[in-house]
Residue frames as a rotation matrix with the C-alpha (Angstrom) as fourth column:
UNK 1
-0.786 0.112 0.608 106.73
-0.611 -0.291 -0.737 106.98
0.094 -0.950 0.297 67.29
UNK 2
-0.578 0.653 -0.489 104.23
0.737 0.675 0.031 104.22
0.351 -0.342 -0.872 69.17
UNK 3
0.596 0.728 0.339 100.83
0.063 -0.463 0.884 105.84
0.800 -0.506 -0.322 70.76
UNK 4
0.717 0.149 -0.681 102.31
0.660 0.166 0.732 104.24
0.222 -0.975 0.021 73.62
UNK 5
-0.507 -0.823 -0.257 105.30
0.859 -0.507 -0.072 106.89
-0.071 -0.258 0.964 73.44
UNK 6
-0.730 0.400 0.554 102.79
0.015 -0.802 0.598 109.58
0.683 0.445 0.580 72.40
UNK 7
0.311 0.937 -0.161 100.33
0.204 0.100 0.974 108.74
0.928 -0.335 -0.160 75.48
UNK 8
-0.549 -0.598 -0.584 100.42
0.352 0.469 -0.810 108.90
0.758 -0.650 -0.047 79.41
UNK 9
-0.556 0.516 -0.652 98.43
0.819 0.474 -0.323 108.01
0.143 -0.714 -0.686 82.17
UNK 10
-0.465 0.415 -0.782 97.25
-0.010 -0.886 -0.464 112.14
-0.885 -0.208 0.416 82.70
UNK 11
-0.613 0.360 -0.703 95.94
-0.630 -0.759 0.162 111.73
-0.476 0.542 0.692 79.32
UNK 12
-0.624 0.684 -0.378 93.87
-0.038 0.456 0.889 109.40
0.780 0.569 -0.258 79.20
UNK 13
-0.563 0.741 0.366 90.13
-0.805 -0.392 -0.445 109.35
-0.186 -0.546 0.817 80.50
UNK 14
-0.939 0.334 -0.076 88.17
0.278 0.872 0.403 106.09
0.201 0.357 -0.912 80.79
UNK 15
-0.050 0.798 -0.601 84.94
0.884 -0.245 -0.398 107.75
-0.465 -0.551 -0.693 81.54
UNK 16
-0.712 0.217 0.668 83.91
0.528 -0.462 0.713 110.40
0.464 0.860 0.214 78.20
UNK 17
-0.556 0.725 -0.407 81.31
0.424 -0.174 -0.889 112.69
-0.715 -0.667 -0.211 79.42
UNK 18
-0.322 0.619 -0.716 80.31
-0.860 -0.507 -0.052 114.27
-0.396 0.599 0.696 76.00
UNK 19
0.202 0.619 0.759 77.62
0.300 0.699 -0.650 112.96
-0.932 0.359 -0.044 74.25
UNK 20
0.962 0.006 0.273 78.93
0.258 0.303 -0.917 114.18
-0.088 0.953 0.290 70.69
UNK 21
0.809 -0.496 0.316 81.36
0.428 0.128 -0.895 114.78
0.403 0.859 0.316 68.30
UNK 22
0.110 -0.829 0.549 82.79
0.107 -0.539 -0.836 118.05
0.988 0.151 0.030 68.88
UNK 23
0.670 -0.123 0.732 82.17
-0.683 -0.489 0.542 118.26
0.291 -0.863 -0.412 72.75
UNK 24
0.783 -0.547 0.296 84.32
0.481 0.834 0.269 114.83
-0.394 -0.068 0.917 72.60
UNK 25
0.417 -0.881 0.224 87.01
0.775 0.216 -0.594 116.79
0.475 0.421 0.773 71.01
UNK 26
0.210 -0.090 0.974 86.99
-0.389 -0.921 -0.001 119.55
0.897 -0.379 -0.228 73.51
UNK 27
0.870 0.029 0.492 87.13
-0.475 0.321 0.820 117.67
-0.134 -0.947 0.293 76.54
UNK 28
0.497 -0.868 0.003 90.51
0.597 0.344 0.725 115.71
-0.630 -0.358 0.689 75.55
UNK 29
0.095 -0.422 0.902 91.66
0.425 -0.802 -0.420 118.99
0.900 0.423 0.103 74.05
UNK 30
0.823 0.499 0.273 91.33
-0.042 -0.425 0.904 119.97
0.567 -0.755 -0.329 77.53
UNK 31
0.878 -0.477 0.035 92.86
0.384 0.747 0.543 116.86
-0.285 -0.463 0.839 78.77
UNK 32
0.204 -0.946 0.251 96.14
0.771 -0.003 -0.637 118.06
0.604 0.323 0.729 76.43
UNK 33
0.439 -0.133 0.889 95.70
-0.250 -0.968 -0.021 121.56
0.863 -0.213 -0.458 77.57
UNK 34
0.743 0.393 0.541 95.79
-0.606 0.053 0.794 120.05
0.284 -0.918 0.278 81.27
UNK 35
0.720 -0.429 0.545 98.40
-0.130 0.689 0.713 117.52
-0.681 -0.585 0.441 80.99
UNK 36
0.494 -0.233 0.838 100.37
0.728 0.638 -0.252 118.08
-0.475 0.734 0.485 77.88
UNK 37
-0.667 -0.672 -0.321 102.09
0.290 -0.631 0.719 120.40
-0.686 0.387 0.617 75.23
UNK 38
-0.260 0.652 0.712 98.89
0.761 -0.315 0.567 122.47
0.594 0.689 -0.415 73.93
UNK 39
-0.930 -0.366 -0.021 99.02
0.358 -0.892 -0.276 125.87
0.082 -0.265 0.961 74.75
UNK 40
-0.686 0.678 -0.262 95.85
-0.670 -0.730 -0.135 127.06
-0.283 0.083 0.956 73.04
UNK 41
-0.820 0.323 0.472 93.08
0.210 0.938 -0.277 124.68
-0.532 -0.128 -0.837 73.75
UNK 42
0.321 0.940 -0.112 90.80
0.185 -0.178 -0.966 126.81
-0.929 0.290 -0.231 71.73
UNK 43
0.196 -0.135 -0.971 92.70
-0.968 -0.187 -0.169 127.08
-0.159 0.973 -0.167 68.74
UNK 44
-0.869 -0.297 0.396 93.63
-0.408 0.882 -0.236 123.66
-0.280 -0.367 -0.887 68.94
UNK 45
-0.434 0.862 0.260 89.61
0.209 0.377 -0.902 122.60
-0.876 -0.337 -0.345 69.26
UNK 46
0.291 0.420 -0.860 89.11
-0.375 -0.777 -0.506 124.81
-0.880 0.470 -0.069 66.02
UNK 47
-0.504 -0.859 0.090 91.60
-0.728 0.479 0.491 122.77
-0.465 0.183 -0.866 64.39
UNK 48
-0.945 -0.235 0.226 90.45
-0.147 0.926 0.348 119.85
-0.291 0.296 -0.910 64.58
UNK 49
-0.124 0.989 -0.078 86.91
0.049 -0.072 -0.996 120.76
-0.991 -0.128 -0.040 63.89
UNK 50
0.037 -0.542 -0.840 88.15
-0.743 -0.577 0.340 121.93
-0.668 0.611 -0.423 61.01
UNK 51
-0.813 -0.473 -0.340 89.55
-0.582 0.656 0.481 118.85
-0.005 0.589 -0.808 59.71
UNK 52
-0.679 0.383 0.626 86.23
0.211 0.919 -0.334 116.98
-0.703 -0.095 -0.705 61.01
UNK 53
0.271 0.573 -0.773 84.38
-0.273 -0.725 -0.633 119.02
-0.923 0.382 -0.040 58.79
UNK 54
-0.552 -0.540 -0.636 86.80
-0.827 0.255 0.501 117.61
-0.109 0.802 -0.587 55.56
UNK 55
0.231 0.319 -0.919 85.95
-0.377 0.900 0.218 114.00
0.897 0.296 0.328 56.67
UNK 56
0.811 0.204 0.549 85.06
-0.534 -0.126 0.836 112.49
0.239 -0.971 0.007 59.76
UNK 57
-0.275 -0.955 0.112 87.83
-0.855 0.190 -0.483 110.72
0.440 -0.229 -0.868 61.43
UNK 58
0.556 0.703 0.444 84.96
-0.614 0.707 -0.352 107.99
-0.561 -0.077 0.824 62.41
UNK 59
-0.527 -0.587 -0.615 87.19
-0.842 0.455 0.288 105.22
0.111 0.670 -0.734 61.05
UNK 60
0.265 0.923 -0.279 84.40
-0.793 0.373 0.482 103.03
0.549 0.094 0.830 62.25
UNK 61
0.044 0.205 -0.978 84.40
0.206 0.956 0.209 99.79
0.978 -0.210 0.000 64.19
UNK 62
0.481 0.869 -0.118 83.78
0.489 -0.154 0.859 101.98
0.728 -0.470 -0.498 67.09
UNK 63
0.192 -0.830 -0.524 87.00
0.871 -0.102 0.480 104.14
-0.452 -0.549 0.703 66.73
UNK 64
0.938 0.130 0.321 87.59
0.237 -0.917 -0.320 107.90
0.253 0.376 -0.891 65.92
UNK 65
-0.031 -0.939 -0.343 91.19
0.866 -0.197 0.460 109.04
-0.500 -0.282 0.819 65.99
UNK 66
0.988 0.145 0.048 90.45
0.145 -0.989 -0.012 113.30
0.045 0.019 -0.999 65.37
UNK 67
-0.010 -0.993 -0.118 93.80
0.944 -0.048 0.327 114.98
-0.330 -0.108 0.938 64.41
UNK 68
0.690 0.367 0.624 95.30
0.723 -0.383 -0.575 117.94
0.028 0.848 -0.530 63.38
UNK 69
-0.466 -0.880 -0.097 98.60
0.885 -0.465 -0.028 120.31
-0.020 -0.099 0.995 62.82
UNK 70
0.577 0.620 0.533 98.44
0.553 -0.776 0.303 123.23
0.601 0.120 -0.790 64.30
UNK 71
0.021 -0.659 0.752 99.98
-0.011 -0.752 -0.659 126.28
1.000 0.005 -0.023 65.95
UNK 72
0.583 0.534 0.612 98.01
-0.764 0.106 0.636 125.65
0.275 -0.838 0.471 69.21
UNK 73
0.968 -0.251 0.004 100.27
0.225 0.875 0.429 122.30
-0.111 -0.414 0.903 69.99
UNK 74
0.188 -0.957 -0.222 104.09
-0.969 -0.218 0.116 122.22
-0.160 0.193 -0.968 70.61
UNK 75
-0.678 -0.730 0.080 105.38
-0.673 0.661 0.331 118.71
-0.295 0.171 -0.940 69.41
UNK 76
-0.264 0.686 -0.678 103.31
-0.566 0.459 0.685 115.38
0.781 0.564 0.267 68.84
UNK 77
-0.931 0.090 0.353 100.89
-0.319 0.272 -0.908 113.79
-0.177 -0.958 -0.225 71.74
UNK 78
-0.639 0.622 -0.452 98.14
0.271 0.733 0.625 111.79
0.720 0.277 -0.637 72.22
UNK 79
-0.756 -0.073 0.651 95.37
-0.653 0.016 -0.757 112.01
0.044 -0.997 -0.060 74.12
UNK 80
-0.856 0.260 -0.447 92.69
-0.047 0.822 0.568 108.77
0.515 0.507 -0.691 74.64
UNK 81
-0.613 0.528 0.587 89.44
-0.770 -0.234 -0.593 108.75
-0.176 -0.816 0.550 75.73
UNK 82
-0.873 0.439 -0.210 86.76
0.317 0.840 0.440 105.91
0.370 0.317 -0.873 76.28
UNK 83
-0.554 0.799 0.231 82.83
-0.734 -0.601 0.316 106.47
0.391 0.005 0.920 76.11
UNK 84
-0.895 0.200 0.399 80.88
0.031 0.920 -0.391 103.69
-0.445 -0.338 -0.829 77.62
UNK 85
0.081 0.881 -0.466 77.68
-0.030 -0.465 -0.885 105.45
-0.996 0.085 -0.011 76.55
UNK 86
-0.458 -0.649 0.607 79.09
0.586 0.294 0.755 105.95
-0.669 0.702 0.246 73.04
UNK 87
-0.197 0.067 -0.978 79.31
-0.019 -0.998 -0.065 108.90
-0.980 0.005 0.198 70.37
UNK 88
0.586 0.244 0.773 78.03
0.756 0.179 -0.629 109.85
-0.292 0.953 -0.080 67.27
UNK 89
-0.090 -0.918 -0.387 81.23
-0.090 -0.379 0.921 110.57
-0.992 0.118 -0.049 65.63
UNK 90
0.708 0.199 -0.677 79.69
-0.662 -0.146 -0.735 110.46
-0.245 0.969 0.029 61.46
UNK 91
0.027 -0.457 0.889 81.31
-0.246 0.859 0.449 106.97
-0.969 -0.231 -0.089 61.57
UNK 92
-0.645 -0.018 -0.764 82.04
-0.756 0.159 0.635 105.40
0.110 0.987 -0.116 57.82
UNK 93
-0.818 0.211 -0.535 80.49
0.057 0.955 0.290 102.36
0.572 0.206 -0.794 59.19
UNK 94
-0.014 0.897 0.442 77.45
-0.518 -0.384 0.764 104.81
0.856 -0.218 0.470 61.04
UNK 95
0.383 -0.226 -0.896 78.38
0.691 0.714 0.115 102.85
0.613 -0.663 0.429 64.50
UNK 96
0.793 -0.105 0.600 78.43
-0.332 -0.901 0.281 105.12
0.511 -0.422 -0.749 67.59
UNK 97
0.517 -0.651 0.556 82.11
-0.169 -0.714 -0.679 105.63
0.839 0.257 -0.479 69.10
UNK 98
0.947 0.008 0.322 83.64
-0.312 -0.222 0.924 104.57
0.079 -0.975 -0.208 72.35
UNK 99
0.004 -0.998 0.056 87.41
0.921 0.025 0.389 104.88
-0.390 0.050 0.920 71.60
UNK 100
0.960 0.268 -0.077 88.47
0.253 -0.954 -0.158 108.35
-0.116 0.132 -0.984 71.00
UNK 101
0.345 -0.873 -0.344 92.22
0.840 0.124 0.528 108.46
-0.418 -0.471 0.777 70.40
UNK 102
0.970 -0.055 0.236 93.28
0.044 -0.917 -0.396 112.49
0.239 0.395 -0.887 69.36
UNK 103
-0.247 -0.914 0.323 96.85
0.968 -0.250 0.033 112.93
0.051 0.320 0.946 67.81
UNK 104
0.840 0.188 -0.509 97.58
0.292 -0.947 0.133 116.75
-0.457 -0.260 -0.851 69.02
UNK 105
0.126 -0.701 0.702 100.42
0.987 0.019 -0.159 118.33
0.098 0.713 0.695 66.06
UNK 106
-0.037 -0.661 -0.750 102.61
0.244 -0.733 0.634 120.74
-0.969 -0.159 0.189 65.90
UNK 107
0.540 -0.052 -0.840 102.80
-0.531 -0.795 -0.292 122.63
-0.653 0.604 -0.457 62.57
UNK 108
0.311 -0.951 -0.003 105.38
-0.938 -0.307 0.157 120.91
-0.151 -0.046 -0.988 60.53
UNK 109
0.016 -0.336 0.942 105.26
-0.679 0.688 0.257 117.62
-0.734 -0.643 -0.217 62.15
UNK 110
-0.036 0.428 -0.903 104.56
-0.973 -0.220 -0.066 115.91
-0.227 0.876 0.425 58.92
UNK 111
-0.016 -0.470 -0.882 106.07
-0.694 0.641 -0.329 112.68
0.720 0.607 -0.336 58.62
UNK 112
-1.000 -0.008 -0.019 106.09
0.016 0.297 -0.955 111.82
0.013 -0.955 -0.297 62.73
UNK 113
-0.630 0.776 -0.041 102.47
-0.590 -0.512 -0.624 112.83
-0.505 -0.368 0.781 62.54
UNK 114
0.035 0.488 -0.872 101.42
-0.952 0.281 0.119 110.44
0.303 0.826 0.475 59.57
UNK 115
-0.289 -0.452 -0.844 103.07
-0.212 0.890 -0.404 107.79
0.933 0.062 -0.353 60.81
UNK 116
-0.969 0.243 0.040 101.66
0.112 0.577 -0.809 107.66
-0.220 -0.780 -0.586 64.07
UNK 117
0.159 0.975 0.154 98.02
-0.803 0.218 -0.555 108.05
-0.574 -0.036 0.818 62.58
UNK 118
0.189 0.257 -0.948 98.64
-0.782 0.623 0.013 105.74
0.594 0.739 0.318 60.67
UNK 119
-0.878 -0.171 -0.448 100.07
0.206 0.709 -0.674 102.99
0.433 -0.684 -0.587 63.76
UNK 120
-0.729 0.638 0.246 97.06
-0.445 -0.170 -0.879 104.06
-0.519 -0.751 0.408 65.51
UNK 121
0.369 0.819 -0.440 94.57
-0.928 0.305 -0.212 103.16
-0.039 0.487 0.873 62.84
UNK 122
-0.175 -0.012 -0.985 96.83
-0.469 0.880 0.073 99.85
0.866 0.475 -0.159 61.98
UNK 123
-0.938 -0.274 0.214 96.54
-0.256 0.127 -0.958 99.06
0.236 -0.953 -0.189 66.46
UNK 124
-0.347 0.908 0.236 92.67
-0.251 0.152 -0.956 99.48
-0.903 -0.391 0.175 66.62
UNK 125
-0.115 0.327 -0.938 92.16
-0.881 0.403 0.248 97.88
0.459 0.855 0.242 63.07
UNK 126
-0.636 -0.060 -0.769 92.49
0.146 0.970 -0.196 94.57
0.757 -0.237 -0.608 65.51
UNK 127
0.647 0.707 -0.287 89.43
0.120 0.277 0.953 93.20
0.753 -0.651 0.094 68.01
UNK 128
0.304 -0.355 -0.884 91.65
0.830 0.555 0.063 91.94
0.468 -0.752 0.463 70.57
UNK 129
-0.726 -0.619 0.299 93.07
0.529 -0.781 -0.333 95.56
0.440 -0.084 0.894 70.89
UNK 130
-0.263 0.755 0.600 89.66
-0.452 -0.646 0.615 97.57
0.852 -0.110 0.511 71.04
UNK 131
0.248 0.439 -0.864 88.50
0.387 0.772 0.504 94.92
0.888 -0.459 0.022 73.54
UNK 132
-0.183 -0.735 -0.653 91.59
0.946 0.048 -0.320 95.34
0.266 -0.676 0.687 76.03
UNK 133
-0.718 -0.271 0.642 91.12
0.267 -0.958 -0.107 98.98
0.643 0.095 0.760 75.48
UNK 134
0.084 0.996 -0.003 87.33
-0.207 0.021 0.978 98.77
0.975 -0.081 0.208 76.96
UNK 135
0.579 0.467 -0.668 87.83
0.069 0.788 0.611 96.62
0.812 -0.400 0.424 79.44
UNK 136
-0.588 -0.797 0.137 91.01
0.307 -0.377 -0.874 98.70
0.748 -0.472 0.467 81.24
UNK 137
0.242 0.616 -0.749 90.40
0.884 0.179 0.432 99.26
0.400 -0.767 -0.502 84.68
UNK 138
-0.028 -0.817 -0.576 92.87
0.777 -0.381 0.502 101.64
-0.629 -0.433 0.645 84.97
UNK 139
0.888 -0.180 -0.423 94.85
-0.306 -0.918 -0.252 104.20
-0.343 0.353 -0.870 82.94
UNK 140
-0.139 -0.942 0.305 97.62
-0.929 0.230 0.288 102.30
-0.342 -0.243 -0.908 83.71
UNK 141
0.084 0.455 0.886 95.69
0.149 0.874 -0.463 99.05
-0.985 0.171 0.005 82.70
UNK 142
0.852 0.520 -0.064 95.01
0.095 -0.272 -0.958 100.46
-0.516 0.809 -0.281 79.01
UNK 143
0.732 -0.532 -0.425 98.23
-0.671 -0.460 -0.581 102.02
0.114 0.711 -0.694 78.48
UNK 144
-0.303 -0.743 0.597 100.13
-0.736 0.581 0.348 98.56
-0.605 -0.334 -0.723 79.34
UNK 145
0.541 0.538 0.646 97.48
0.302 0.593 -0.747 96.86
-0.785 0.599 0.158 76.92
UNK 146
0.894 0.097 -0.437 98.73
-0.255 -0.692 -0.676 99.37
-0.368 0.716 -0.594 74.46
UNK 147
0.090 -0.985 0.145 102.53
-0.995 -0.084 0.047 98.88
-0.034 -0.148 -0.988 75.10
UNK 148
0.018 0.280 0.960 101.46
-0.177 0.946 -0.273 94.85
-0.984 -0.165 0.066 75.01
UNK 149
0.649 0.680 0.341 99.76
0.339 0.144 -0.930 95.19
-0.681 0.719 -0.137 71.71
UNK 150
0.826 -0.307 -0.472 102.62
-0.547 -0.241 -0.801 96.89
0.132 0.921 -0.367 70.00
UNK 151
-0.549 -0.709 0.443 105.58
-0.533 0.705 0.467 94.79
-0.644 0.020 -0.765 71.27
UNK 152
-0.010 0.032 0.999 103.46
0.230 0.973 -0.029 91.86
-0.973 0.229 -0.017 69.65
UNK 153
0.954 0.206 0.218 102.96
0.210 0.060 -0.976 93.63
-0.214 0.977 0.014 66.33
UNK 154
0.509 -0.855 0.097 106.80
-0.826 -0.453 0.336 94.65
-0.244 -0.251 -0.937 66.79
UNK 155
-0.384 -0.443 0.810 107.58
-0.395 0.872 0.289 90.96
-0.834 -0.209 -0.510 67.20
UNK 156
0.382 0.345 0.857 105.87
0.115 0.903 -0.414 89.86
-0.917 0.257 0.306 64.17
């Protein structure tokens, strides 16, 4: 699975309103709750607190991709937020946050679930990506960057 199959326009937010960590994963826990297949937006939130608590998900060049399998989520979804302000997200590279992309799991999901953190991290591992991502005017702008960005890594 691509983000861009795992995303859509209701879930994504170009305009973050928390200033940290966890209120950044509540708000597009919300977003799933609001537009998506997550039932229990507080167990869910618990979740992934959980996991940030292991090791941050701060993968650093000013990208955090928060995950986590749980009972609280029926299948596998994205949701994406940008901070303009930017978050302190216990970054490896200490560098405050303004991508937010949260993989929402089902139980189970194991293999679908790795593999798309793992396309996410290999998507914003590239400038040209993060950039495009910023600079969306839209929802629709961002998630056509996205759907851009993997055709070309598709094509190479």
């Amino acid at each position: 699975m691509e983000l861009s199959e795992a995303l859509n326009v209701s879930r994504i937010t170009l305009d973050l309103q928390s200033g940290d960590k966890q209120a950044a994963i509540r708000e597009l826990a919300q977003l799933a709750g609001d537009h998506g297949p997550l039932a229990d937006v507080a167990g869910y939130v618990e979740s992934v607190i959980e996991r940030e608590f292991l090791l941050s998900t701060g993968v650093g060049r000013g990208v955090a991709i928060p995950h986590a399998q749980s009972g609280a989520a029926t299948g596998l979804s994205c949701c994406l937020g940008v901070s303009r302000a930017g978050i302190d997200f216990e970054s490896i590279d200490d560098e405050p946050v303004h991508i937010v992309c949260m993989i929402v799991a089902e139980e189970g999901s194991d293999a679908a679930y790795l593999l798309l953190l793992s396309r996410i991290s290999r998507l914003f591992a590239q400038r040209h990506v993060r950039q495009q991502v910023l600079r969306a005017a839209s929802p629709e702008d961002l998630l056509a960057a996205i759907r851009a960005a993997e055709a070309a890594d598709l094509a190479d």
